[in-house]
N, C-alpha and C positions, 0 to 999 in steps of 0.2 A: 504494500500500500504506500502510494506517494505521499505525502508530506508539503503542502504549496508553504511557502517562506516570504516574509512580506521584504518589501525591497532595504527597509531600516536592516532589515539578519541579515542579506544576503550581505550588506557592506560592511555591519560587523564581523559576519564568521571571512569574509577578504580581509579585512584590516587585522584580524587573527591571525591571521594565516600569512599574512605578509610578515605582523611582528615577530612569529612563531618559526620561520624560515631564513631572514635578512640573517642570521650573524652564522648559524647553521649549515647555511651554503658556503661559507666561506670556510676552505678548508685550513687545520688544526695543523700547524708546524711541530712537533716536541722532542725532536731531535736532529743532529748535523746530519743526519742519514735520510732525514723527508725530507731535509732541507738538498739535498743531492737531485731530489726528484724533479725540482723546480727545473725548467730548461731557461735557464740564465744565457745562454748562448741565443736565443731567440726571442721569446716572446716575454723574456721578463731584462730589465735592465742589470747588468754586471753590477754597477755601482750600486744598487742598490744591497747587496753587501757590504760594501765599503760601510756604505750608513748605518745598515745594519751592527756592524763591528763599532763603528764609533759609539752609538747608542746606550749597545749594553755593556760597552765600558765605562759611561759615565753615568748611570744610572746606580745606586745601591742594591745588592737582592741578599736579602739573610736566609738563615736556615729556616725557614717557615715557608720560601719562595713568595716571601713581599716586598714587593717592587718600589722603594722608595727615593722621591727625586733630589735630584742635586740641583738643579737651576730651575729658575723662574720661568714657567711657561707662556706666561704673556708677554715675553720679551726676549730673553737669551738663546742664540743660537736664532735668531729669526723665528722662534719655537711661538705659535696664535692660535688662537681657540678655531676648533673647526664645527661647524656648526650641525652635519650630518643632515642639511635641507636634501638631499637626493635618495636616503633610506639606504644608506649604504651598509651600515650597520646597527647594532640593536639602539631602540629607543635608549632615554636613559631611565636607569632605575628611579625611586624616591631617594629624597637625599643630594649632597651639594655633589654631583658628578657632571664633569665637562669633558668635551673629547676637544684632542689638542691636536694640532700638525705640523712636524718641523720635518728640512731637509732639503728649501730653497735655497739651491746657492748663492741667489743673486739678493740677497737680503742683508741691507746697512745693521748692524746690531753689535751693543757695545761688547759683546763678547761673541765672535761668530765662529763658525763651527771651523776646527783644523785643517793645518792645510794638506794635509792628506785626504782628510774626503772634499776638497774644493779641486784640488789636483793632484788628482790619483795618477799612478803609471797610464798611458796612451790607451789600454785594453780596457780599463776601468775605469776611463772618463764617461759621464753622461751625457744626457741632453735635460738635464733639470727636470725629470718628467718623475722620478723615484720620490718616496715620502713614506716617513712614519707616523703612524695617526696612533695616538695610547689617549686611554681615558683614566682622569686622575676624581681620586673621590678630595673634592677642596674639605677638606677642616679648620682651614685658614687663608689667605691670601697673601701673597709674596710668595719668599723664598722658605718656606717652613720644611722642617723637618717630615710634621704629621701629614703633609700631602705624601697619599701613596697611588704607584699604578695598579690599576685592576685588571687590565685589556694592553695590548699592544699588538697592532699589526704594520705589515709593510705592503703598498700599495704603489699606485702611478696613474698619473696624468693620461687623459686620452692622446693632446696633446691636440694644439690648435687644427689642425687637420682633421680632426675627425668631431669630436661632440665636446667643443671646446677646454675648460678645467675640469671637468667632472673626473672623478675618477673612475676606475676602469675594475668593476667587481668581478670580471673573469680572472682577474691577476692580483687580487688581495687575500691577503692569507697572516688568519691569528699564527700569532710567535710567544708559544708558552714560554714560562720562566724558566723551564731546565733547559731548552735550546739557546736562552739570555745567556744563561749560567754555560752552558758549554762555549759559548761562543769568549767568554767572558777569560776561558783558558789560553785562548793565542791574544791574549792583552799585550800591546808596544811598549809597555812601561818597562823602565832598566831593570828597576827589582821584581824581571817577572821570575817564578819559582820552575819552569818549565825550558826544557831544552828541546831542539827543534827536531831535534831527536824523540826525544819521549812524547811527545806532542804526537808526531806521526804514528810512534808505538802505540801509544794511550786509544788514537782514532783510526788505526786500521789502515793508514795510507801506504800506497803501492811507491812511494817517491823513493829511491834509493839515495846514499849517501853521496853522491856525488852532483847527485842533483838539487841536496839539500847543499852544500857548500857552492854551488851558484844560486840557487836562493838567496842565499845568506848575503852573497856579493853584491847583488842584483839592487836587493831589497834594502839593503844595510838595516836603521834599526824597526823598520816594518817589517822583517824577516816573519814573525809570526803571523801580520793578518794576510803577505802574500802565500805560506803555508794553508792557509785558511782558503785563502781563491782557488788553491791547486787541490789540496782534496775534494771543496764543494763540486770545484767545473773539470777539471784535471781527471781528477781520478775517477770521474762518471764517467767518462768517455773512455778512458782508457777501459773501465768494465765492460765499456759496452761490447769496445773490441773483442775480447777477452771472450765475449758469451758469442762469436760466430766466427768460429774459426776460419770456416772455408772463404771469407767475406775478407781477413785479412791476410791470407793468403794471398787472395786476387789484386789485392793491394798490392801487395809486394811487391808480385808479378808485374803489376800494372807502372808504364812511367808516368802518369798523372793521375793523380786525384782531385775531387770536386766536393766543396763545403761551403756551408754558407756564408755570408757575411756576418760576425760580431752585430751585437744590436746595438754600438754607438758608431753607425753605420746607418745610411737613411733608408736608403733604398733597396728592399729586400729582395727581389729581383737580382740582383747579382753577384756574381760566384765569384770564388777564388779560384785558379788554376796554379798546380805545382807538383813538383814529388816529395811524398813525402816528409825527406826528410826538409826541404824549405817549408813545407806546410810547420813544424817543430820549432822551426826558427822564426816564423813568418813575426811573432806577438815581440821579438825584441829589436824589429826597425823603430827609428826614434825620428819624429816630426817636429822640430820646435819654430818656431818666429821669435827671433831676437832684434835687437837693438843693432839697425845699421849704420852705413857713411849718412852724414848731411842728413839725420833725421829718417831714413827708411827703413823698411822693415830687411830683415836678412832671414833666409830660408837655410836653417841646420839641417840634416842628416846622418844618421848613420847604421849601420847594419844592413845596408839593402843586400839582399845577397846576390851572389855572382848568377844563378838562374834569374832573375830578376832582371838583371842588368840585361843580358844576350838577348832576353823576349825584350826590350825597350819598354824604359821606365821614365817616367817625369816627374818633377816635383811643381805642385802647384797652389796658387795664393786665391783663397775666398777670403770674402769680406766676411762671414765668420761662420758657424757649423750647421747653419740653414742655408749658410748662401750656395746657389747654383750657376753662378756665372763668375769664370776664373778672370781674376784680376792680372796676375803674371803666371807662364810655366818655361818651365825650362828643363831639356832633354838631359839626364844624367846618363856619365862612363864607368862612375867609380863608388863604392862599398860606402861612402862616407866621405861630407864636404860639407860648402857651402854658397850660397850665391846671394848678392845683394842687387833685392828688385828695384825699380822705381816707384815703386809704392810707397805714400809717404803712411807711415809706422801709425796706426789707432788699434784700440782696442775690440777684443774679438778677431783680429785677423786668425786665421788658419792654414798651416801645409797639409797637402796632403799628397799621398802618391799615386800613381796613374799609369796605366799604361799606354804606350803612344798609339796612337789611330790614324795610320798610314793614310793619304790621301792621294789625290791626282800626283803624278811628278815624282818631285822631290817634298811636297809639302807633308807635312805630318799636325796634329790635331789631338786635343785632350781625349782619349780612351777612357775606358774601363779604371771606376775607383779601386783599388786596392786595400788602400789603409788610411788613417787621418793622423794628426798630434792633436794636441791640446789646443786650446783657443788664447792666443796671446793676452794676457789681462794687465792693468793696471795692478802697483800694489797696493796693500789695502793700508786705510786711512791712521793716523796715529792720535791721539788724545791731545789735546791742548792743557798740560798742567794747570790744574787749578780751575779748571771751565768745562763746562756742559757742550764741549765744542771739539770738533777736530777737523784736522788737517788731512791733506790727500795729494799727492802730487800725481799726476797722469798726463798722457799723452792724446794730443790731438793735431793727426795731421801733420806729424812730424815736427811737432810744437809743444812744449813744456806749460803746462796749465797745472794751478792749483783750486783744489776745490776746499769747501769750506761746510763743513758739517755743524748746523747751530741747531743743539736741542729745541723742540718747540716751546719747552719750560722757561727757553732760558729767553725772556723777553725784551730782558736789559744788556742784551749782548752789544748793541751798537753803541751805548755811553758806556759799555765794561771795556770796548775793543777802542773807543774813541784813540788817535794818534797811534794804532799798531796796525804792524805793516806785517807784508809777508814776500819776502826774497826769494831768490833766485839763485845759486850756487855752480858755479863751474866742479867742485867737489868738496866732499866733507872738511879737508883739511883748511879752508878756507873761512878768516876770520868775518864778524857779524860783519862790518864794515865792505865786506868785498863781494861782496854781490856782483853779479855781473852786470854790465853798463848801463842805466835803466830797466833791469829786467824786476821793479817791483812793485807794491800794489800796497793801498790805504786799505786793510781787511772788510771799512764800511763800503770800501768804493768797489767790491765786487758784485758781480751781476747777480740776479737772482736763475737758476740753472731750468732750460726750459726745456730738456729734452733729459732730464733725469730726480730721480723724486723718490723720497722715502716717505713712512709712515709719520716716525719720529722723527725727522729734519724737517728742517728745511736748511736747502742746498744753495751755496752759490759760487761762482767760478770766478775764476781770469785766467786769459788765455794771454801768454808773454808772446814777445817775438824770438824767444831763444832757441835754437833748435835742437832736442833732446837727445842726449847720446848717455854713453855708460859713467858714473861719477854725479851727472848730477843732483842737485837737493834741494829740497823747498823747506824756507824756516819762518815760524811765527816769533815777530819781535813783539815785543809789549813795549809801551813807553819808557824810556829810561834805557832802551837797548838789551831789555833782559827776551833771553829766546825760551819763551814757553814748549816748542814743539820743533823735534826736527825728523823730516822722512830720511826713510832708508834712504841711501845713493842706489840711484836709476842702476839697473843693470843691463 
């Protein structure tokens, strides 16, 4: 016998059934062995490990496996309340519980996350699309002790291309506290208790000793979370070998192989070709944009290996790791070098490698990606002693500009900065007085920045007419000639 249901049940037993299923579908990580299952090589982001490893190293977990925080979630680390308007995960309980999101790199914040996961090794850079969402029960507000975590997953961006910021619940997955806890063992820290030896012992990995002493080279003192990348993605694949023989036979036999592209790589559509053993070697080619002549950018390399070279290779310059239209390329002979573009030096620029695409003649044309480096960045900003403020020195256009970081609190900043300046430096060694020839600025008389913006600033520039190379520095003087703030020397 049927049962007719008035339209009010039918949308509560759905709204049941949604709330009863959202966190349920999301698959339960609780050890570094389901965390193997994930295909990081594809459809999940690499670095989101990196993040992963930072996380639950700075996170507290006692013997009860409660997750207690160390920083401020409405501010530290770029770390803001995420609001869950899309049902991505469960409602929240009764009680003061908020869910939180950190792991944008592109976030001003007076404490921001290491440079290890802002620039990880070439294989483990992102595209900002990776995040950690935990939900913390508040017992207080600030930096407390009694805030604890209850929930913690790792997730990702659709990314503008497809259903804009939302995140993407085919590829979000809770991360229980003994998988925090395992991960918590390949810690960077000097006083870790663990050798990369027993590390491997302890977790089963197939990495032999020789390969753990170029780890060790490699990685220097991130030796244990690159251990950590090589059992999670490493030693999967090497299983996989392992369980079909006849498959890596044919391999052997075979002189190429064919694999996908790395997923900080856009375009999935395109393969890699090599043998073997350059497929082994392929992750230690090095892409960087440095600091060139007269303000341009300069294209480093090294490791391209000798098959590489014989099929024709190039190195080439985007304007940054969306961009699709090469700015400079140039056909490389040799395993490692360098060339200086005429590209004048901004931030975001990118190399990358390419194989040449023969054309009519003699002409030849940007081919098939290969691999990418890192995205040339500005360094990041320093503290003005004494002030809700900081300094920043960066590059535009192969010109020496300083930016000006003034908390939104801090309201009295133009009579606190009245008569202080901010210079310009040929190099460190160089006294307050020696600035370089007109290269400085009244800190009120800088612009207000109209193509960059934070939550908690407000930002504003000056662009000198100096043109930036290695050495140089930007200083805040205070009246009386006292230097509140000085940047790293340009490298």
């Amino acid at each position: 016998m049927m049962m007719k249901m008035s339209g009010r049940s039918v949308s509560c037993c759905v709204a049941l059934f949604l709330v009863l299923t959202s966190v349920s579908a999301v698959q339960k990580l609780k050890s570094i062995n389901d965390l193997k299952k994930i295909n990081f090589d594809w459809s999940v982001p690499k670095h989101s490990l990196v993040l992963l490893h930072w996380f639950a190293n700075t996170v507290d977990i006692d013997n009860n496996d409660v997750i207690r925080l160390t920083f401020d979630p409405n501010e530290d680390y770029g770390s803001h309340h995420y609001g869950n308007y899309e049902g991505l995960l469960d409602p929240l309980p009764q009680g003061r519980y908020r869910y939180y999101t950190v792991g944008n790199l592109n976030q001003d914040t007076s404490i921001p996350l290491p440079q290890y996961v802002l620039h990880p090794p070439t294989e483990y850079v992102g595209r900002n699309l990776d995040r950690i969402i935990f939900r913390v029960r508040e017992q207080n507000t600030g930096r407390q002790a009694g805030q604890t975590i209850d929930q913690v997953y790792i997730t990702q961006h659709y990314g503008t291309s497809n259903a804009g910021t939302s995140y993407d619940p085919a590829h979000t997955y809770w991360i229980t506290p003994n998988l925090l806890r395992q991960i918590r063992e390949f810690s960077v820290e000097e006083n870790h208790r663990n050798s990369l030896s027993e590390l491997r012992d302890d977790f089963g990995s197939n990495i032999n000793d020789s390969q753990l002493r170029h780890l060790r080279n490699i990685w220097g003192n991130l030796a244990c979370l690159g251990l950590l990348l090589f059992i999670v993605i490493q030693d999967k694949s090497s299983n996989n070998q392992q369980n079909n023989r006849s498959q890596r036979v044919a391999k052997r036999n075979a002189p190429d192989v064919v694999i996908s592209i790395p997923e900080n790589r856009q375009n999935h559509d395109v393969v890699v070709t090599g043998t073997l053993q350059e497929l082994l070697h392929q992750d230690q080619i090095t892409l960087e944009v440095v600091t060139g002549v007269n303000g341009k950018a300069k294209i480093l390399w090294k490791h391209v290996t000798r098959h590489r070279l014989t099929e024709g290779v190039m190195v080439v310059l985007f304007e940054d790791n969306e961009g699709q239209e090469a700015s400079f390329y140039k056909t490389i002979g040799r395993s490692e070098g360098s060339y200086d573009t005429s590209v004048p030096l901004n931030d975001g620029l990118q190399a990358r490698l390419h194989k040449v695409r023969k054309q009519c003649c003699f002409w030849t044309g940007v081919g098939q990606e290969i691999c990418r480096g890192t995205e040339f960045q500005n360094p990041n900003a320093v503290d003005i002693t004494g002030c809700h403020a900081k300094l920043q020195l960066l590059v535009k256009d192969g010109k020496a500009c300083a930016r000006l970081y003034v908390k939104k609190s801090f309201r009295e900043w133009r009579k606190e900065f009245n008569n202080s300046w901010v210079g310009f430096y040929t190099s460190a060694d160089k006294g307050t007085n020696e600035y370089d020839w007109w290269q400085w600025q009244w800190a009120t008389k800088f612009t207000p920045s109209t193509d960059f913006g934070t939550p908690f600033y407000d930002v504003y520039e000056y662009r000198s007419g100096m043109t930036i190379a290695p050495g140089v520095q930007a200083r805040f003087i205070l009246r009386d000639g006292i230097v509140k703030a000085c940047t790293p020397s340009w490298r």
